[in-house]
Structure formats: C-alpha cells, structure tokens
C-alpha positions as a Markdown table, in Angstrom:
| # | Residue | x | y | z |
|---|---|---|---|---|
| 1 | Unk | 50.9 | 1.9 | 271.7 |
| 2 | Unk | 53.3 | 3.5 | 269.3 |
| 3 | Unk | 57.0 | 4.9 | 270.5 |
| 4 | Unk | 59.2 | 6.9 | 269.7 |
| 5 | Unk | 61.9 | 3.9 | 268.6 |
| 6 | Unk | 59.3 | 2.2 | 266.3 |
| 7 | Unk | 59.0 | 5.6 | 264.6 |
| 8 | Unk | 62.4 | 5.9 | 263.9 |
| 9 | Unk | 62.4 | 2.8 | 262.4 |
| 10 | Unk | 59.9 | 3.5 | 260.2 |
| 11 | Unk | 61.8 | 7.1 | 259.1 |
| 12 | Unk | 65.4 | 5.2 | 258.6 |
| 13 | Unk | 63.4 | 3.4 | 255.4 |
| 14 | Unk | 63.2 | 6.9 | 254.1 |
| 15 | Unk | 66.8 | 8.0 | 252.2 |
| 16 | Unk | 67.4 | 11.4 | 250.7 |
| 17 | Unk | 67.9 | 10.9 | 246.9 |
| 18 | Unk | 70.7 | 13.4 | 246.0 |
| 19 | Unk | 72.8 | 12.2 | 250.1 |
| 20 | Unk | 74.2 | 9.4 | 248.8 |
| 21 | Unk | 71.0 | 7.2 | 249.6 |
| 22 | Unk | 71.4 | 7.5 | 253.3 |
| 23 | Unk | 68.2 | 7.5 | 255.1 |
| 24 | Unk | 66.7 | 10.8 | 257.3 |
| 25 | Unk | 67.8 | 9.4 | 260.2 |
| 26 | Unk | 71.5 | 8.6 | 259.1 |
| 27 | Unk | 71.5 | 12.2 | 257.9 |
| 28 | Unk | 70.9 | 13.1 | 261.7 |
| 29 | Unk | 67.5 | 14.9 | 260.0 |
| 30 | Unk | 65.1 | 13.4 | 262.6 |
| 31 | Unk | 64.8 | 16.2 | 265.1 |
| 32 | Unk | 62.2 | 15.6 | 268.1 |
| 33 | Unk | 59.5 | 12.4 | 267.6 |
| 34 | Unk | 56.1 | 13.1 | 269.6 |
| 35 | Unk | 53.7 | 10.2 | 270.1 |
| 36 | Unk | 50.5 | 10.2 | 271.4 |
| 37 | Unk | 47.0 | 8.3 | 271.4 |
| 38 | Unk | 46.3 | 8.4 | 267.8 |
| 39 | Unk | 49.0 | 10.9 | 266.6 |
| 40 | Unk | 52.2 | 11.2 | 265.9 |
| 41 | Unk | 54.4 | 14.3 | 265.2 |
| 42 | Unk | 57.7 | 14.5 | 263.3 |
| 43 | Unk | 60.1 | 17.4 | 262.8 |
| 44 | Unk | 62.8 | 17.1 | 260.4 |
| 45 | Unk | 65.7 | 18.9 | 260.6 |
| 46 | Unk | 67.1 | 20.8 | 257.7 |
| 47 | Unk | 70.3 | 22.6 | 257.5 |
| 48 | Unk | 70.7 | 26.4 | 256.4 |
| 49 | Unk | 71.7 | 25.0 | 253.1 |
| 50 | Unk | 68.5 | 25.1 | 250.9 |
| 51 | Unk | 67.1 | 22.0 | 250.4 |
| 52 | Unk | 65.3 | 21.3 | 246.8 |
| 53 | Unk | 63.9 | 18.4 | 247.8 |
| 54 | Unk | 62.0 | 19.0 | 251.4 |
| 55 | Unk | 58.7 | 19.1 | 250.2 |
| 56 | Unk | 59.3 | 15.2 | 248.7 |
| 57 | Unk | 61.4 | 14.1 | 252.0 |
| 58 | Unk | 58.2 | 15.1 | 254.2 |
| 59 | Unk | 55.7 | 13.2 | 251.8 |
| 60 | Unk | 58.4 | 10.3 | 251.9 |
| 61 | Unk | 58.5 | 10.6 | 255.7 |
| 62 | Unk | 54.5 | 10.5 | 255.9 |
| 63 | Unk | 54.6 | 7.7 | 253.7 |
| 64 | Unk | 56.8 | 5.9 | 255.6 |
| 65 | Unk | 54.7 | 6.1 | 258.9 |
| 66 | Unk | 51.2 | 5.6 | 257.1 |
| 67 | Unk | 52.3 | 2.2 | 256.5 |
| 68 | Unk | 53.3 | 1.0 | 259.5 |
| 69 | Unk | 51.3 | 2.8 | 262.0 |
| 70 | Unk | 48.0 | 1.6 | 263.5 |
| 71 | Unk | 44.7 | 3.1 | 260.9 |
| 72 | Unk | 43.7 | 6.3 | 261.9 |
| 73 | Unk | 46.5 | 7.8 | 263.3 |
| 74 | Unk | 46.9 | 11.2 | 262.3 |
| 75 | Unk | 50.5 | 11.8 | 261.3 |
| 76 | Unk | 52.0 | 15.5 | 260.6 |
| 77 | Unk | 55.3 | 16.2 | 259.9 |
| 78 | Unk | 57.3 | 19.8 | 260.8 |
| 79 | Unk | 60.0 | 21.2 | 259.5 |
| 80 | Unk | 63.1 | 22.9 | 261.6 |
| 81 | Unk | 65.9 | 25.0 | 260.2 |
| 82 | Unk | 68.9 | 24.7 | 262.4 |
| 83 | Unk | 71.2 | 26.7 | 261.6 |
| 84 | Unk | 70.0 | 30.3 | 259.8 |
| 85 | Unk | 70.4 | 30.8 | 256.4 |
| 86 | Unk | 71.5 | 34.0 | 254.7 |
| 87 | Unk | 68.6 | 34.0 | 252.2 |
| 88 | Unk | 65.7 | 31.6 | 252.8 |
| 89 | Unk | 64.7 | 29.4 | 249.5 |
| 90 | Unk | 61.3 | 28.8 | 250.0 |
| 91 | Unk | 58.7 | 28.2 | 248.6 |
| 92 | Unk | 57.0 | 31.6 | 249.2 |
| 93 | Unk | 60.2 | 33.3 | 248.3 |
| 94 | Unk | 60.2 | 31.1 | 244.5 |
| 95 | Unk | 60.2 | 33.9 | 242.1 |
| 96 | Unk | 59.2 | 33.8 | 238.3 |
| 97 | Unk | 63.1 | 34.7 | 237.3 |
| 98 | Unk | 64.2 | 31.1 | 235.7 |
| 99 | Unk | 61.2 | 31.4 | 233.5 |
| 100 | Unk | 62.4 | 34.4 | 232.0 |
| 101 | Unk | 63.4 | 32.9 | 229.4 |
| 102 | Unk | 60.6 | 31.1 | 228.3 |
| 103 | Unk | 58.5 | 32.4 | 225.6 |
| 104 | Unk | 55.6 | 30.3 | 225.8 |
| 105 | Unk | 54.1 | 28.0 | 228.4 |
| 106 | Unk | 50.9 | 26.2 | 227.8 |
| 107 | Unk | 49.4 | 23.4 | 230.2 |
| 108 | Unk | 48.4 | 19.9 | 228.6 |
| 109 | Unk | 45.4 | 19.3 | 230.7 |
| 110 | Unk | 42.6 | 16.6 | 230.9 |
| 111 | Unk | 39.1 | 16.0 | 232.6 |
| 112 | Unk | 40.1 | 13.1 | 234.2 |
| 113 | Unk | 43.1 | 10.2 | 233.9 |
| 114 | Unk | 43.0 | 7.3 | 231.4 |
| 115 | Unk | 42.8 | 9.4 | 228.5 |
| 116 | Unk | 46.3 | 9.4 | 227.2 |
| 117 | Unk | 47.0 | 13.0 | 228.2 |
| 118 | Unk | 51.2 | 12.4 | 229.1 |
| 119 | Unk | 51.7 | 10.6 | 226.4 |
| 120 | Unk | 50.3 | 13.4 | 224.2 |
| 121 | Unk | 52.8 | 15.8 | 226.0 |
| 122 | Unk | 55.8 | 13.7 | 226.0 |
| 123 | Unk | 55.5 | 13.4 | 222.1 |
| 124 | Unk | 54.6 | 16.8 | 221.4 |
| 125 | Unk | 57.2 | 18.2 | 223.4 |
| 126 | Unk | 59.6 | 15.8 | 221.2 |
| 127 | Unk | 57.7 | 17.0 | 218.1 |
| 128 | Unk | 58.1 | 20.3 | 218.6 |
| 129 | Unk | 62.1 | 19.6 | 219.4 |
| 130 | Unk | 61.9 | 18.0 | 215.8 |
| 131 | Unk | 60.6 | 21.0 | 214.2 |
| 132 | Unk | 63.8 | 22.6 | 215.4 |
| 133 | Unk | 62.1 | 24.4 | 218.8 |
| 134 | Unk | 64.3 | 24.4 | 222.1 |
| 135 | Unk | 61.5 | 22.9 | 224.6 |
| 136 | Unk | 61.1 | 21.4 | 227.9 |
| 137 | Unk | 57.9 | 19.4 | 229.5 |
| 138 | Unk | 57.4 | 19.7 | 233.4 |
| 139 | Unk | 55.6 | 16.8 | 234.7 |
| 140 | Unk | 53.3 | 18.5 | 237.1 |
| 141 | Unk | 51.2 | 15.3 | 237.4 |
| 142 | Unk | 52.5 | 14.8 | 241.1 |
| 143 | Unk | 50.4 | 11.9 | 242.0 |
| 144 | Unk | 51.3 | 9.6 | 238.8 |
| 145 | Unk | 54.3 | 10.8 | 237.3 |
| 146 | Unk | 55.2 | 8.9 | 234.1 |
| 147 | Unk | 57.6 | 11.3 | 232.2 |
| 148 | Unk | 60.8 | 9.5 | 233.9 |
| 149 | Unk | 59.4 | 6.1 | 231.8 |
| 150 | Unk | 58.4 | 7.0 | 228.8 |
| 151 | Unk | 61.6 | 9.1 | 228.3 |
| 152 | Unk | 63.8 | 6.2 | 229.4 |
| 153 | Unk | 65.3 | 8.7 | 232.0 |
| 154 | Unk | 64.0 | 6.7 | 235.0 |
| 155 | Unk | 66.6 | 6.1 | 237.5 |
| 156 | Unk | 68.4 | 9.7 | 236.6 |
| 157 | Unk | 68.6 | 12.9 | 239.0 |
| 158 | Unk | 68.7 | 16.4 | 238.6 |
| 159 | Unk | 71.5 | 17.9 | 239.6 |
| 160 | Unk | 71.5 | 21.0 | 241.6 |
| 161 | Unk | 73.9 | 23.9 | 242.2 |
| 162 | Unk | 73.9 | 26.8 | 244.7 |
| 163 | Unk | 73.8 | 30.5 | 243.1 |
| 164 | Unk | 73.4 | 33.6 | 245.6 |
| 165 | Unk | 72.5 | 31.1 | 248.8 |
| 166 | Unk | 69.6 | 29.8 | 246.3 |
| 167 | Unk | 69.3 | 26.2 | 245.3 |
| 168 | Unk | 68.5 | 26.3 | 241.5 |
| 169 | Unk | 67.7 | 22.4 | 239.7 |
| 170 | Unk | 69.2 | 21.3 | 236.7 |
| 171 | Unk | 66.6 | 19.2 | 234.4 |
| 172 | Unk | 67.5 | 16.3 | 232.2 |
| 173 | Unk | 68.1 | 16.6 | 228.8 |
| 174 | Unk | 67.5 | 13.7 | 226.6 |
| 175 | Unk | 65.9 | 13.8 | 222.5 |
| 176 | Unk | 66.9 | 17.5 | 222.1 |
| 177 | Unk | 63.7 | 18.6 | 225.3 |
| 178 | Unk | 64.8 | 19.4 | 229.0 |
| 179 | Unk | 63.1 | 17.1 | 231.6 |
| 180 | Unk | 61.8 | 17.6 | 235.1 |
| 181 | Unk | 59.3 | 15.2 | 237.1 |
| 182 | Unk | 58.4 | 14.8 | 240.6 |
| 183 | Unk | 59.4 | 10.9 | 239.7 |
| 184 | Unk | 62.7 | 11.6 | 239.6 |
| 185 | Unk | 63.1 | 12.4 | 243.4 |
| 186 | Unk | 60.8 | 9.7 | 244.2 |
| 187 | Unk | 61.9 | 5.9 | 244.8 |
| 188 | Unk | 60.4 | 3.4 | 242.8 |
| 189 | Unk | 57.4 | 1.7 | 244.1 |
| 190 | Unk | 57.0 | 4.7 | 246.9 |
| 191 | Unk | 53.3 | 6.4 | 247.0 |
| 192 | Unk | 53.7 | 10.2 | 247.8 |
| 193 | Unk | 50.4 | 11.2 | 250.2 |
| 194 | Unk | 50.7 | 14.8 | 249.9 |
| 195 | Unk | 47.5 | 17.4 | 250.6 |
| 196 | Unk | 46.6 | 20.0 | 248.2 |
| 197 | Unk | 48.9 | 22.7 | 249.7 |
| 198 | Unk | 51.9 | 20.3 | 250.2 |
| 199 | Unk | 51.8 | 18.5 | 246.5 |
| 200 | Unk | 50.7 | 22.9 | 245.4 |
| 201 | Unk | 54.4 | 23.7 | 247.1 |
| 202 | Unk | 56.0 | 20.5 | 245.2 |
| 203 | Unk | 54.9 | 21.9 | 241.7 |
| 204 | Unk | 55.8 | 25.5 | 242.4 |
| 205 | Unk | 59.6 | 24.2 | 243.3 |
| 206 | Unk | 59.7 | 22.0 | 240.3 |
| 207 | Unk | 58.7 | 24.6 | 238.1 |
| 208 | Unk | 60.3 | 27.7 | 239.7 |
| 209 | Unk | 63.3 | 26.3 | 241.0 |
| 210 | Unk | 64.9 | 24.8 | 237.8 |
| 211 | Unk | 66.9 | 26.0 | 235.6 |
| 212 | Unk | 65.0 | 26.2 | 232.2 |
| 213 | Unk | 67.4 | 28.6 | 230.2 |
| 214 | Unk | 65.8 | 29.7 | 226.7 |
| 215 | Unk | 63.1 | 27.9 | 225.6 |
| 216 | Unk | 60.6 | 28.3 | 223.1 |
| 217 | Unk | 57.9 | 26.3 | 225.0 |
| 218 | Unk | 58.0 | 25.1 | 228.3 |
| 219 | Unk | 54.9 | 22.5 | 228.2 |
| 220 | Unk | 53.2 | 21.3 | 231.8 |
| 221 | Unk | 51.5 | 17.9 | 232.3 |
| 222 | Unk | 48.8 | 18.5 | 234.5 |
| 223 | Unk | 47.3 | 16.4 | 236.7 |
| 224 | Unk | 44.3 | 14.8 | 235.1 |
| 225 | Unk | 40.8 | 16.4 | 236.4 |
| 226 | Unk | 40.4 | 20.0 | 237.9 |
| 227 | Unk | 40.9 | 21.0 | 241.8 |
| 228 | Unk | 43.1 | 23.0 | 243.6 |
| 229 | Unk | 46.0 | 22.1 | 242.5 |
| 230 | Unk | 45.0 | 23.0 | 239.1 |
| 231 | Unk | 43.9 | 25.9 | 240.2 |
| 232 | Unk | 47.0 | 27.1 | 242.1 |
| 233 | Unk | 49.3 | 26.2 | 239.3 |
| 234 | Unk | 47.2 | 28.3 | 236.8 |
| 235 | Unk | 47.5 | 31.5 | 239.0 |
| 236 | Unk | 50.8 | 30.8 | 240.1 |
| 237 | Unk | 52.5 | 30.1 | 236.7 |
| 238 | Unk | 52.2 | 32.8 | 233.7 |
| 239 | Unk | 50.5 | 29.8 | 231.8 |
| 240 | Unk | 49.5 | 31.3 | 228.1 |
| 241 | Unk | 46.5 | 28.6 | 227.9 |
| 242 | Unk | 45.8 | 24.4 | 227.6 |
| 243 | Unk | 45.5 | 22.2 | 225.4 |
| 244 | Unk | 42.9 | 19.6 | 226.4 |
| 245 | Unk | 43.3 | 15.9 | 225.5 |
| 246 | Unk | 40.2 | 13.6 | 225.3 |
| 247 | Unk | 39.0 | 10.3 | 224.3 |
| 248 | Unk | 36.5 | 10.1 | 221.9 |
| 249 | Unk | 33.4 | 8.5 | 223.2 |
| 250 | Unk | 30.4 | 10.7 | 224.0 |
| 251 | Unk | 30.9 | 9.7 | 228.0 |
| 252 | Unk | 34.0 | 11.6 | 228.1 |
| 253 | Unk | 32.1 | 14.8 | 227.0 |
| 254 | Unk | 31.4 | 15.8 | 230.7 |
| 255 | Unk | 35.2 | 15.5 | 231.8 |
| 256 | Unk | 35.8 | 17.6 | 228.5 |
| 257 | Unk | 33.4 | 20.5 | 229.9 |
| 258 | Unk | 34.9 | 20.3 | 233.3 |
| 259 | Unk | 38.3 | 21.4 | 231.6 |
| 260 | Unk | 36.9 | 24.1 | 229.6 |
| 261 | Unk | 34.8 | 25.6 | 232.3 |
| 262 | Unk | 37.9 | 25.5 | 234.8 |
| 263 | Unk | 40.1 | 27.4 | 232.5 |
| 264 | Unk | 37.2 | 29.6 | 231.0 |
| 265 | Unk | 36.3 | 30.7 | 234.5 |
| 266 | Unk | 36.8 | 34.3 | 235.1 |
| 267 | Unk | 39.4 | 33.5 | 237.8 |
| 268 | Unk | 41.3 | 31.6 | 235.3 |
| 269 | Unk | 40.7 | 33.4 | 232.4 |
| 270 | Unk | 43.6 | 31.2 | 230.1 |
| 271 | Unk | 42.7 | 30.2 | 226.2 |
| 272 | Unk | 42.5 | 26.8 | 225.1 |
| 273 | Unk | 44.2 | 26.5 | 221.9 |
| 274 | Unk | 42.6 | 23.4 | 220.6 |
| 275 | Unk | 41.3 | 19.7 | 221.3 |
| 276 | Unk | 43.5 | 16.3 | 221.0 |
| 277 | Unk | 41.2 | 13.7 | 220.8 |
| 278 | Unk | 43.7 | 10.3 | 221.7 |
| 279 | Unk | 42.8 | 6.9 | 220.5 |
| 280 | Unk | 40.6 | 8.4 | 217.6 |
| 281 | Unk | 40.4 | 5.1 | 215.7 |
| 282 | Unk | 42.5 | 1.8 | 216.2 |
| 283 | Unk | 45.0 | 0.5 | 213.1 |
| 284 | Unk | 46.5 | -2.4 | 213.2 |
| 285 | Unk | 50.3 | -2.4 | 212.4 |
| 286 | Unk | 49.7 | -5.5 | 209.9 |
| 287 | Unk | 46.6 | -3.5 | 208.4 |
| 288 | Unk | 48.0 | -0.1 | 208.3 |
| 289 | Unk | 45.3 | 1.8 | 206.3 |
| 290 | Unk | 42.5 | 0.3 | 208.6 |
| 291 | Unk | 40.6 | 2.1 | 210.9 |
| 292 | Unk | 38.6 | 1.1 | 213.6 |
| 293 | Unk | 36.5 | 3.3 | 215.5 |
| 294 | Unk | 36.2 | 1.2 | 218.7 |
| 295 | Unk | 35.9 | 4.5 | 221.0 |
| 296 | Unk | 33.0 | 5.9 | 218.3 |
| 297 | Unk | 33.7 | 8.3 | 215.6 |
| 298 | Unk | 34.2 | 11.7 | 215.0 |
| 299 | Unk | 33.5 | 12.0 | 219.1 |
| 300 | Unk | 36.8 | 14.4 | 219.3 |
| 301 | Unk | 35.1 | 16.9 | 216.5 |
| 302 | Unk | 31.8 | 17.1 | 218.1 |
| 303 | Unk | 33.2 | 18.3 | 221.4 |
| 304 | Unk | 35.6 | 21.2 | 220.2 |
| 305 | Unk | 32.0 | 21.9 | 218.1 |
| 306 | Unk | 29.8 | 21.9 | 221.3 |
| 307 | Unk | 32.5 | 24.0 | 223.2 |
| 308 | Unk | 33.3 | 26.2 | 220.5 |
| 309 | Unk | 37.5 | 25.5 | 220.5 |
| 310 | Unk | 39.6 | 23.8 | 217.7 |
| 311 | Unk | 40.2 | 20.2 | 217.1 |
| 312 | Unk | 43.8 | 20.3 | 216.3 |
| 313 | Unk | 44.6 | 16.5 | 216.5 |
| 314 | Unk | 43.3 | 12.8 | 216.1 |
| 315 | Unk | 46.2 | 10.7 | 217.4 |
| 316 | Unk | 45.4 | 7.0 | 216.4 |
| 317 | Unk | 45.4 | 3.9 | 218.6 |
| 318 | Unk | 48.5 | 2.0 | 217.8 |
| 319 | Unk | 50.4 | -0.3 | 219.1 |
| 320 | Unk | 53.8 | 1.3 | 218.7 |
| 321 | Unk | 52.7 | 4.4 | 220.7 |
| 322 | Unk | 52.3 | 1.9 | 224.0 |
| 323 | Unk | 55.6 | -0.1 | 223.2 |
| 324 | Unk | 57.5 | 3.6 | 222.5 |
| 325 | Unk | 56.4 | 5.1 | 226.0 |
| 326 | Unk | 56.7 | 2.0 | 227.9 |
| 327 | Unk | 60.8 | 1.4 | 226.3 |
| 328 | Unk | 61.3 | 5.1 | 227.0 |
| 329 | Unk | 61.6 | 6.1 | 223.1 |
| 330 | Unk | 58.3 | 7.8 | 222.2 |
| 331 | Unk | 56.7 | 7.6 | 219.2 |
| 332 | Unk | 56.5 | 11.3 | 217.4 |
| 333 | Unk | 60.6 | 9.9 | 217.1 |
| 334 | Unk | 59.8 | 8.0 | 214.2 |
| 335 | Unk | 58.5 | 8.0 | 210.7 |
| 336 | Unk | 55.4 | 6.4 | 211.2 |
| 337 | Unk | 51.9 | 7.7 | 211.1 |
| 338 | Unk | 51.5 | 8.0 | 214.9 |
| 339 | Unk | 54.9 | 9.8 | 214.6 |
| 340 | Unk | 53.4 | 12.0 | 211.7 |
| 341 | Unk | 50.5 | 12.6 | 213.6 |
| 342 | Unk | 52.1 | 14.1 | 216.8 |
| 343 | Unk | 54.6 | 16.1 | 214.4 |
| 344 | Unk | 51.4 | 17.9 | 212.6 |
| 345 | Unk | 49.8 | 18.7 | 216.2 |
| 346 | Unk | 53.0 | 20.5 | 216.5 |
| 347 | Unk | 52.7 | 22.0 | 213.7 |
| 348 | Unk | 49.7 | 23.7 | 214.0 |
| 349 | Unk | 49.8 | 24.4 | 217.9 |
| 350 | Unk | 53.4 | 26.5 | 216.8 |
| 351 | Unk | 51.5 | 28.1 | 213.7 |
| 352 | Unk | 48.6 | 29.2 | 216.0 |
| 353 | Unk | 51.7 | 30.6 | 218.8 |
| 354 | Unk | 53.0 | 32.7 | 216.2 |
C-alpha cells in the first residue's frame, strides 16, 4: 500500500514556475498527506499572498500522483490558506475590471481539434496587429496549448505584480499582440488532468486576472469541440461572438453544426461573424499558382450556405504556414499569399466590427 513518504516523493517532482523552480514540498506547500485503500488526499498550503498560479500547481500535483500511484486510486487535492489575507483573490471574486479596456472580444472556436483553428488565431491576431490594431490572443485551449510555440515565446513567464492585495498577470508581448497561455505555467512534457470546473477556474484566472490594458480585440482560442467549458467561458466572459474554423471536406459538416448550434442556443445567444475554412486547397511552394483541392472543393462555402453565416476566409495549405508556427514566426508576418490571406480575414472581420 501507498504512504505518506512515497507521496511526498511524488509531490517534490512538482516545482512552482514563478519560486525559483523549487518544488511544493521545498516551498513547505505540502500541508497534511491522507492515504487510504484506494485514495489519496492532498492539501496544499498557500500563503495569504494570492497565488495566480494555484489552480495549475493542484493539476501539477494530481499529475504528479496519477503517475506513480497504483490505477484506480482516486486522488483529490485541497487547498489551505494559512495565514488570512486581507482581500481574497479568488476565483469567485475575479471581476470583469481588466477587460475594461477591451473593445471587442470574439472567441475563435472549432467543432472538434485537427482543423487548424490556433493557427488561424495566432495569425489573425498578428494580422490584425499589422493593420495597425492593439490586440492580444488568450489561449483558452487548456488541454493543448500551442500559443507559447508557434509565437516562439516558449520557455517565457508572465510576470505578476500585487495592486490592492490582488495578484494581477502581466502577458507577453512579442510581434506588436499581448500573449497569455496556460502553457506558459506548465513544464514541458507535463499533462494537466484538470475536471471541467478546475480547467473552467484556470480560464477564468487567465483571462480575468491579466492585465490586458487597451485593446482593440482581445481574441480567445477555444478549446476545440463544445462542452462545459465552452459553455462557462461564453457566460462568463462578455464574448461579442466566434468565428468558426473548419476544414473543408463534407465530414467536417457535423462538427461545423455542433459549433453553430452551441453558440446559437438561446443560453448562448453570441453571433458568429463568419466561417474560415483552413487547408482550402494545397499549393506547392515550387508551383505557386497550383491548387489542389485534396480536402474537396468549395466544402468551406457550402457550410456557411447551409448554416446561413459568412465565409470570410479560405486559408491555403502551404508549407510555410507549418514551418512559421512550428519556428515560432507565423506566417500572416510575411508577404506571401498565406500571409495575404490571413491579412484579408483581418480585414474583413475589422470591417464587419465597425
């Protein structure tokens, strides 16, 4: 069986990000260790200074155990303030105040994963920084976050500062957009295993807790697909409406329909300003007025047809889109036509925004 010395083994592989990469139990945060048949229970201790990163230390922690403990153990882990803090920073008590600011905030959304949908924020939010708006992206896609690569701002973190006994994030600013992703906080190679409400309380503090200043579009990276998540960002955040990015081959239609129905539900209630279907045709960089339609054509336009929204965009499969996001400088930097094309989208999703 399982005690409590093993378990604190397991938590001392765990280090908190913005301490000096000392690990939970360095940082004296391990508080009591309960272990029985088929459970274990954690509680981490936190001081009265608010902490911007306890939701990700307890998925770290859980982490942590899930890989060493016998399958099937149930494994929960509590949190304990000890000493009392003048004015708690929770995430109940997040208000809407840094996004004051912001003029616009629209979700980039997809049915399901695979479809390219990050890579369409990540250059849009450049684009529209090209175009001469002040923008920032939030990568809200908690379980595979991808912003801190394809920027080339892996390895970075936030700093923080302490106004009024609150803990307020400072994003990173790279290609004239500010930056915040769960992946910064999150060690390379580590798998978060968060519930709903735990990875729901992770978004809300990445979103409500940074320091966003004046923006003319704060764009959000959804996670692919539709759940609870989804919904609880939606009601959450004073989202204007999605954009939905697709693929075009006719099996994608369903995921497209799940999208449109989650936001067009009367719960919901947001507009969809439009359709980007990704990987519209394939070009060649030798052949560079070739098209190959290896997805099927025209799939993108049928869809916004059948669901009665706007096709904004056809982003073409190219190479240099891949090579841009996996060297951290995306493509809507350049000249090209895949640069072009995310610069139009921008175009026409400001035009549309007024």
């Amino acid at each position: 069986m399982t005690d409590k010395n093993q378990v604190l083994d397991w938590l001392s592989e765990v280090v908190h990000p913005a301490r000096e990469d000392r690990s939970l139990v360095e940082l004296g945060m391990v508080d009591s260790i309960e272990v029985a048949e088929g459970r274990i229970e954690v509680t981490l201790a936190f001081p009265k200074r608010p902490d911007p990163l306890k939701t990700y230390l307890q998925g770290a922690a859980k982490a942590a155990i899930y890989r060493h403990a016998p399958g099937g153990t149930e494994i929960e882990i509590k949190t304990v303030v000890k000493e009392p803090a003048k004015k708690k920073n929770n995430v109940n008590e997040l208000t809407l105040e840094e996004l004051g600011s912001v003029r616009h905030i629209v979700g980039i959304a997809s049915g399901k994963g695979g479809v390219g949908k990050s890579t369409v924020a990540v250059n849009l939010a450049i684009a529209l920084s090209r175009l001469g708006f002040k923008v920032g992206l939030a990568d809200a896609d908690v379980y595979g976050p991808s912003v801190p690569i394809m920027t080339g701002t892996e390895g970075m973190m936030p700093e923080s500062i302490e106004e009024e006994g609150k803990e307020i994030i400072l994003p990173i600013e790279k290609y004239g957009v500010k930056w915040m992703s769960i992946g910064y906080f999150a060690r390379p190679g580590q798998a978060l295993i968060w519930r709903g409400p735990m990875a729901c309380n992770a978004l809300k503090q990445m979103i409500l807790q940074v320091r966003w200043g004046d923006l003319d579009y704060l764009l959000i990276d959804m996670p692919p697909g539709t759940g609870d998540i989804h919904i609880s960002l939606v009601q959450d955040i004073p989202m204007e409406g999605a954009l939905i990015v697709t693929t075009p081959q006719p099996v994608a239609l369903a995921d497209v329909e799940k999208g449109v129905d989650m936001f067009r539900n009367s719960s919901i209630n947001r507009p969809i300003f439009g359709l980007i279907e990704n990987m519209a045709w394939f070009t060649p960089e030798e052949l560079p007025d070739n098209r190959y339609y290896i997805f099927g054509r025209d799939g993108g336009a049928k869809m916004a047809a059948s669901f009665g929204i706007e096709l904004l965009a056809q982003i073409p499969l190219v190479q240099s889109i891949r090579e841009g996001g996996d060297s951290g400088e995306p493509a809507a930097l350049s000249s090209r036509p895949d640069g072009v094309a995310f610069i139009e989208l921008a175009s026409k999703l400001s035009s549309k925004l007024g």
